[in-house]
N, C-alpha and C positions, 0 to 999 in steps of 0.2 A: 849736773843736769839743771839746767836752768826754769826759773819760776814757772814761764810759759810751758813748756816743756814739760812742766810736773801738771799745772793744772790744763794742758791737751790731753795727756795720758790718764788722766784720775777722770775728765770730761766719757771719753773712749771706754773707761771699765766700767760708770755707771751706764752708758748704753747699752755695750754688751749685757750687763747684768738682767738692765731688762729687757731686755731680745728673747736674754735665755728662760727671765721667769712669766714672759709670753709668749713663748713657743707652744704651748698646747692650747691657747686661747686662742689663736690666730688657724689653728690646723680647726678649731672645733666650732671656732665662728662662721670660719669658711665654709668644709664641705658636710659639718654635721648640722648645723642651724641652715643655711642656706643651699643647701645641695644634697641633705638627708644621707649621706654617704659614707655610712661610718668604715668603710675599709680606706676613703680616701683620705677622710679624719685623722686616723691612729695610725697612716704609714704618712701623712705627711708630718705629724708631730715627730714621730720618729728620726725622720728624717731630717730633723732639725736636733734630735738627739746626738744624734750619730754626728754632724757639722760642728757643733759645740762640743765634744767630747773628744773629739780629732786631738788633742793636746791636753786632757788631764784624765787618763782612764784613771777608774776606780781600782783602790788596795783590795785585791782580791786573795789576801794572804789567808790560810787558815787561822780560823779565830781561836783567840785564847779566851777561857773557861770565865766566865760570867753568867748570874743568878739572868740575865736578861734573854738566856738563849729560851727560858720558858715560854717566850712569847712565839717563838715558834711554835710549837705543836697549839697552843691557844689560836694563834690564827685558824685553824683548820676550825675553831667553832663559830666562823663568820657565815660557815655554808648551813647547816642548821635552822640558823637563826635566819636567816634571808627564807630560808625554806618556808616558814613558819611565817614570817613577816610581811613577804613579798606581796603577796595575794591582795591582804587587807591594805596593805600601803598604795597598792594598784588599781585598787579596784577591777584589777580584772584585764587588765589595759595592754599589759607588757608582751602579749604578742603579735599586735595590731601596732605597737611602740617599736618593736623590732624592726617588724617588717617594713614600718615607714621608713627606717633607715637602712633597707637593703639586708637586713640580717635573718634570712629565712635557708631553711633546707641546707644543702651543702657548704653555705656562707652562714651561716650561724654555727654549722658545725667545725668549720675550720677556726673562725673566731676563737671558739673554744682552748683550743692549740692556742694558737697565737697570741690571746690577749693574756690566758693560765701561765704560759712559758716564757713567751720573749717578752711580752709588754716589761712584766716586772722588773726583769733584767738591766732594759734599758733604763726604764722611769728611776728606779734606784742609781742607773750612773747618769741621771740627767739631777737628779734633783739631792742626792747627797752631798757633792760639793756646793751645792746653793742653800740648802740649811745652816752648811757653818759658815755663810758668806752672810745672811741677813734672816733673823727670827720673822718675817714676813714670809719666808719660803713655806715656813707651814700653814697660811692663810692661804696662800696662793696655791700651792698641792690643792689643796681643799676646795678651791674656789673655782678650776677649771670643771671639776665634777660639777657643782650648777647646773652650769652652763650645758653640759649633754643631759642631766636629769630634769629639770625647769619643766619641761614636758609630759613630764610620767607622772613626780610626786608632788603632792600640794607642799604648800611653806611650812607645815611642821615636820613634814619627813623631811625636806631637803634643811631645816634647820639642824637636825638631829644628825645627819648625813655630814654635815659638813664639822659637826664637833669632833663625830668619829673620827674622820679623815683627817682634823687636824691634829689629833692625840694620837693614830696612828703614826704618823706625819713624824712629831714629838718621839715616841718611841723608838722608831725606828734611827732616829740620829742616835739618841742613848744606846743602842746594841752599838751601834757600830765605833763609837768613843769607847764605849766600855772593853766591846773586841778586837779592835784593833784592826775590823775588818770589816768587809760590805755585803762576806757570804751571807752573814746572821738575816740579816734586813732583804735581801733577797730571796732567802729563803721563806722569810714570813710573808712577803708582800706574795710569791706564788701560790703559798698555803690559803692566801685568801684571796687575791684574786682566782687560781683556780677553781676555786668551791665554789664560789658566786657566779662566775659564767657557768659550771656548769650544772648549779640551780637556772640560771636562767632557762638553757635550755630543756632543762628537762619540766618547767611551767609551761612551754609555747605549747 
């Protein structure tokens, strides 16, 4: 393979790369900043999941025995805590924040499903092999939440928000190095995304 040839090809992986580690900024720029839209938001990121993923699905083999499967059941005390937190971090806000984005009555309660079940799914086969492609993947996980919360929580919650999400972030590659698989990390990212939607809805 010739020089040209290597640096076209190495030119082509750094774009893709950030395509893929701006595909939920570009879905949430679009129709959740500008079009208040969040089902059109989280099926168009999606759908940039599913595109990029066309050629490297996730090792979905049963995991072998590692101290890190604890974070599992620990995720489930994300809903708790949001219970307790939500209120004062919102002031009060997060149903009126919904509803600005379309999430009320039957579309909040479908939400529920959907972002508890499939989102994690996906987001785990979009953003695992991008952890072990560049340690910025877990700034970037962390940093498209911003961008949909900027509106609801002042800068010390969304500072706090985004360490979470980057230690999450961090954790969740260690199950899956340690396990040899993507169940573990998919399992904990359901355990707390679905508790948190459905704290959400159960504040509106």
């Amino acid at each position: 393979m010739s020089r040209v040839t290597v640096e076209a090809q190495t030119a082509r992986d750094r774009i893709e790369l950030a395509l893929r580690l701006a595909a939920p900024y570009i879905a949430v720029a679009i129709f959740w900043v500008v079009f208040h839209n969040a089902w059109l938001a989280i099926l168009a990121y999606h759908a940039q999941i599913l595109w990029w993923a066309r050629s490297r699905l996730p090792k979905l083999a049963p995991p072998r025995p590692t101290p890190w499967a604890l974070f599992v059941p620990a995720s489930v005390l994300a809903a708790p805590l949001l219970y307790v937190l939500l209120p004062y971090a919102t002031n009060g806000d997060l149903a009126p924040w919904l509803a600005r984005n379309g999430l009320t009555g039957a579309s909040l309660g479908a939400m529920v499903f959907y972002y508890g079940i499939v989102h994690p799914v996906l987001e785990q086969t979009h953003w695992a092999p991008l952890r072990d492609t560049t340690p910025l993947a877990h700034a970037a996980f962390a940093g498209y939440h911003m961008l949909v919360l900027y509106t609801l929580l002042p800068v010390p919650w969304l500072a706090a928000c985004f360490v979470v999400l980057v230690t999450a972030s961090w954790m969740w590659q260690r199950m899956q190095r340690a396990s040899n698989s993507l169940l573990l990390p998919i399992a904990s990212h359901i355990a707390a995304d679905l508790g948190m939607v459905v704290v959400a809805w159960l504040l509106t």
